[in-house]
C-alpha positions as a Markdown table, in Angstrom:
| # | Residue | x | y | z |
|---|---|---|---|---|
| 1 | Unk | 61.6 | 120.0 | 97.4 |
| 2 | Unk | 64.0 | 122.8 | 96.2 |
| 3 | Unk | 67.3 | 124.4 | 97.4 |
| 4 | Unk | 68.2 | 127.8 | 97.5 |
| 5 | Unk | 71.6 | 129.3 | 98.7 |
| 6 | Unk | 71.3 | 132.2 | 101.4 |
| 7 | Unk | 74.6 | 132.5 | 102.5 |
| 8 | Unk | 77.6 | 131.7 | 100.1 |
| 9 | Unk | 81.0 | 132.9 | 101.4 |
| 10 | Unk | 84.0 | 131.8 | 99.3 |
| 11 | Unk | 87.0 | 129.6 | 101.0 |
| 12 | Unk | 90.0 | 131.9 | 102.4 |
| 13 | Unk | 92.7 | 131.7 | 105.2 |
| 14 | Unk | 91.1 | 132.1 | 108.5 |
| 15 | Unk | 92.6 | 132.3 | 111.6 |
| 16 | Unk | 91.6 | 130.4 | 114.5 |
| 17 | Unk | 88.7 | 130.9 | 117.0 |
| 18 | Unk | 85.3 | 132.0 | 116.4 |
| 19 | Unk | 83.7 | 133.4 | 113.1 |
| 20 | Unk | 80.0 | 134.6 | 113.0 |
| 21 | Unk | 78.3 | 135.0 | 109.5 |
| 22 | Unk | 74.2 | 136.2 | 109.4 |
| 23 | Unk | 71.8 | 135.8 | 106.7 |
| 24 | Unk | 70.6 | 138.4 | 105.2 |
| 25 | Unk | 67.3 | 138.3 | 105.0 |
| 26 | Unk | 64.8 | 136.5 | 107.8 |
| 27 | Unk | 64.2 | 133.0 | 107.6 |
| 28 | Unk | 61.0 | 133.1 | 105.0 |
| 29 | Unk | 58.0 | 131.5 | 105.5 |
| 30 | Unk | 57.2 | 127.7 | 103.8 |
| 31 | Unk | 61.1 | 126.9 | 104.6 |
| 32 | Unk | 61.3 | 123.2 | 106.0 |
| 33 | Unk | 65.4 | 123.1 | 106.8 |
| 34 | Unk | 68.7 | 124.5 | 106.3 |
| 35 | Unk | 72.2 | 123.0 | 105.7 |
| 36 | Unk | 75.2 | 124.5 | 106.8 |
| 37 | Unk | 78.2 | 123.1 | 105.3 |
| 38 | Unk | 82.2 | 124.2 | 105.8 |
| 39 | Unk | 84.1 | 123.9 | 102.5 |
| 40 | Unk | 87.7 | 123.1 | 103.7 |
| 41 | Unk | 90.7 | 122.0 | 101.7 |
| 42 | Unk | 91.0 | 117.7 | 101.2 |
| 43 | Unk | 94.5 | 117.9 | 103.5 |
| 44 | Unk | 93.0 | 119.6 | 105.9 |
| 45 | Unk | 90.3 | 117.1 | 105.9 |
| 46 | Unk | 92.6 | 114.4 | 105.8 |
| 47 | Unk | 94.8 | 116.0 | 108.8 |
| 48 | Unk | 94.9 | 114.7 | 112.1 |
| 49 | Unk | 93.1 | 116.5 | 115.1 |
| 50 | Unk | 91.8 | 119.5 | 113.6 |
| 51 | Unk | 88.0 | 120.4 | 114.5 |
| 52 | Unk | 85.7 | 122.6 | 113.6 |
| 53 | Unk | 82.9 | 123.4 | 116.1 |
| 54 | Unk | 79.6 | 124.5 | 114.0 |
| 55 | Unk | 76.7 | 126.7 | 115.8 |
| 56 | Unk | 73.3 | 127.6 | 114.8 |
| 57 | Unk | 71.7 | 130.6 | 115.9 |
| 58 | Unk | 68.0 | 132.4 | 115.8 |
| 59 | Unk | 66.7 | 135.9 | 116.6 |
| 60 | Unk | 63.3 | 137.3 | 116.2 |
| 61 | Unk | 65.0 | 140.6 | 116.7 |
| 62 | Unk | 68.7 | 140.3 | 115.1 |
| 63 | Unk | 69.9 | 141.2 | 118.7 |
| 64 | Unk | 69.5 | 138.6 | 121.0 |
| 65 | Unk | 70.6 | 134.9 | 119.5 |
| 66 | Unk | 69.0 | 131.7 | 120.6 |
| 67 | Unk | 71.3 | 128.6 | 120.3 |
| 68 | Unk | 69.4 | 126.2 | 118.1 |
| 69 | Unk | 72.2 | 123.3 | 117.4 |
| 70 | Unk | 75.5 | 122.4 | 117.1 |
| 71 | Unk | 78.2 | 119.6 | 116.1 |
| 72 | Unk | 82.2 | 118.9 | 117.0 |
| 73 | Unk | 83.6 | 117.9 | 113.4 |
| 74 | Unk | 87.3 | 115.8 | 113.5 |
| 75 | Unk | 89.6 | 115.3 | 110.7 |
| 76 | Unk | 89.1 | 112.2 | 109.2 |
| 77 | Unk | 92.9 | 111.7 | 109.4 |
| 78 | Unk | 95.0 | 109.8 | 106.7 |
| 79 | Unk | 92.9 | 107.5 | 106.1 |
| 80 | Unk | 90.1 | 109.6 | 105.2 |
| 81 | Unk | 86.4 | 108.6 | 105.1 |
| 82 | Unk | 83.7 | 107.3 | 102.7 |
| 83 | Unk | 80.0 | 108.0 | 103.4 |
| 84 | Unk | 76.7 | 106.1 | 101.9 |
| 85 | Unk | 74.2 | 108.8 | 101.8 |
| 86 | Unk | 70.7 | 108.3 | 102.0 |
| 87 | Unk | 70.2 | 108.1 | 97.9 |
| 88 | Unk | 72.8 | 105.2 | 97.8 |
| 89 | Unk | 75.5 | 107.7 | 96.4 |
| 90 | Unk | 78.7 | 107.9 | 98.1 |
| 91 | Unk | 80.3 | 110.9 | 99.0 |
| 92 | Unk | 84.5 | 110.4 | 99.9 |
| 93 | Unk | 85.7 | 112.7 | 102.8 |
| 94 | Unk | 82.6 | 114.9 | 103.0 |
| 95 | Unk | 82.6 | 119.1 | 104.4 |
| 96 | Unk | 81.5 | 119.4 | 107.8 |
| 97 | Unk | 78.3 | 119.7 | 108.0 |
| 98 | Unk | 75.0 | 120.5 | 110.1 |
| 99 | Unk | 71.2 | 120.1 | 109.2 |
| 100 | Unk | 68.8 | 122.7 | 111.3 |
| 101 | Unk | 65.1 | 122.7 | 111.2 |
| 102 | Unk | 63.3 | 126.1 | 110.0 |
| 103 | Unk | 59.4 | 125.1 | 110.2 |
| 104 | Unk | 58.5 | 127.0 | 113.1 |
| 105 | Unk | 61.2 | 130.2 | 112.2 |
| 106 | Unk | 59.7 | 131.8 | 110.0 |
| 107 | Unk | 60.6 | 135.9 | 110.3 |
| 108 | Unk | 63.5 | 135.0 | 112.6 |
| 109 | Unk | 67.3 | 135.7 | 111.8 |
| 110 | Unk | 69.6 | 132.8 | 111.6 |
| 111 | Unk | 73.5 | 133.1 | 112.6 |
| 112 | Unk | 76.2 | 130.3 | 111.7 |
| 113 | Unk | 79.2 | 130.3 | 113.7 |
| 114 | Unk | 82.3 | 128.3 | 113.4 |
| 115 | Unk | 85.1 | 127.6 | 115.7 |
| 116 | Unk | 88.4 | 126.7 | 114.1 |
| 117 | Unk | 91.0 | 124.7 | 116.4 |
| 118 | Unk | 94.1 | 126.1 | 113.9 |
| 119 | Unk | 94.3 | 128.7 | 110.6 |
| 120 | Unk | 92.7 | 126.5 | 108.1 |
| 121 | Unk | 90.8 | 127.9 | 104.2 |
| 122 | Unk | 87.5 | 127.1 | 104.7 |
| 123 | Unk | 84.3 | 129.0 | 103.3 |
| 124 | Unk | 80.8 | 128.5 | 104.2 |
| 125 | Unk | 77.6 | 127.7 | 102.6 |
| 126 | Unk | 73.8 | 127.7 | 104.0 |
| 127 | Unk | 71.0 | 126.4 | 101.9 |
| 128 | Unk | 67.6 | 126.0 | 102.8 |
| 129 | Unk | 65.2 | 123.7 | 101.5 |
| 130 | Unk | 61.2 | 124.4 | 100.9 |
């Protein structure tokens, strides 16, 4: 398997609500799934009650957007969180995250949206895996 980064947009201050970031280029061909991942600051990770609401979206046409997938992230809160990935490495107070299947997308657009609960720095990342 191999990675590839499609969508790389460094951390800044962004307000809250909705923010809506499209790939460049159509979702190739041979592509078996992407990663979407939030890049946040640790106390905002660590905070209590802030979410982040992640979307996936497809388009054959770059118009219309078909809702693929989606996942409510929470602060881990003080105490933060340690995870046991699949590879028996552990990750400590991991990005939001969200894993979307591209086998059967190939030549559609995909959109990533986030929705912020306050003003946090956070960036966003999409790689997709062959």
């Amino acid at each position: 398997m191999a990675t590839t980064t499609v969508v790389d947009v460094n951390p800044s201050n962004r307000q809250a609500g909705e923010h809506a970031f499209t790939a460049p280029q159509p979702v190739a061909a041979g592509l078996r799934f992407a990663l979407l991942e939030v890049p946040m600051e640790l106390a905002d990770k660590l905070s209590v009650g802030t979410t982040v609401k992640i979307e996936f979206y497809f388009s054959p046409d770059g118009v219309a957007w078909e809702f693929a997938n989606s996942t409510l992230w929470t602060s881990y809160g003080p105490e933060g969180k340690t995870v046991v990935k699949r590879d028996g490495s552990i990750e400590v107070n991991p990005n939001p995250m969200l894993f979307v299947p591209l086998a059967t997308r190939a030549g559609q657009r995909v959109r990533a949206v986030f929705t912020l609960s306050r003003q946090l720095r956070v960036g966003l990342i999409v790689t997709v895996t062959t």
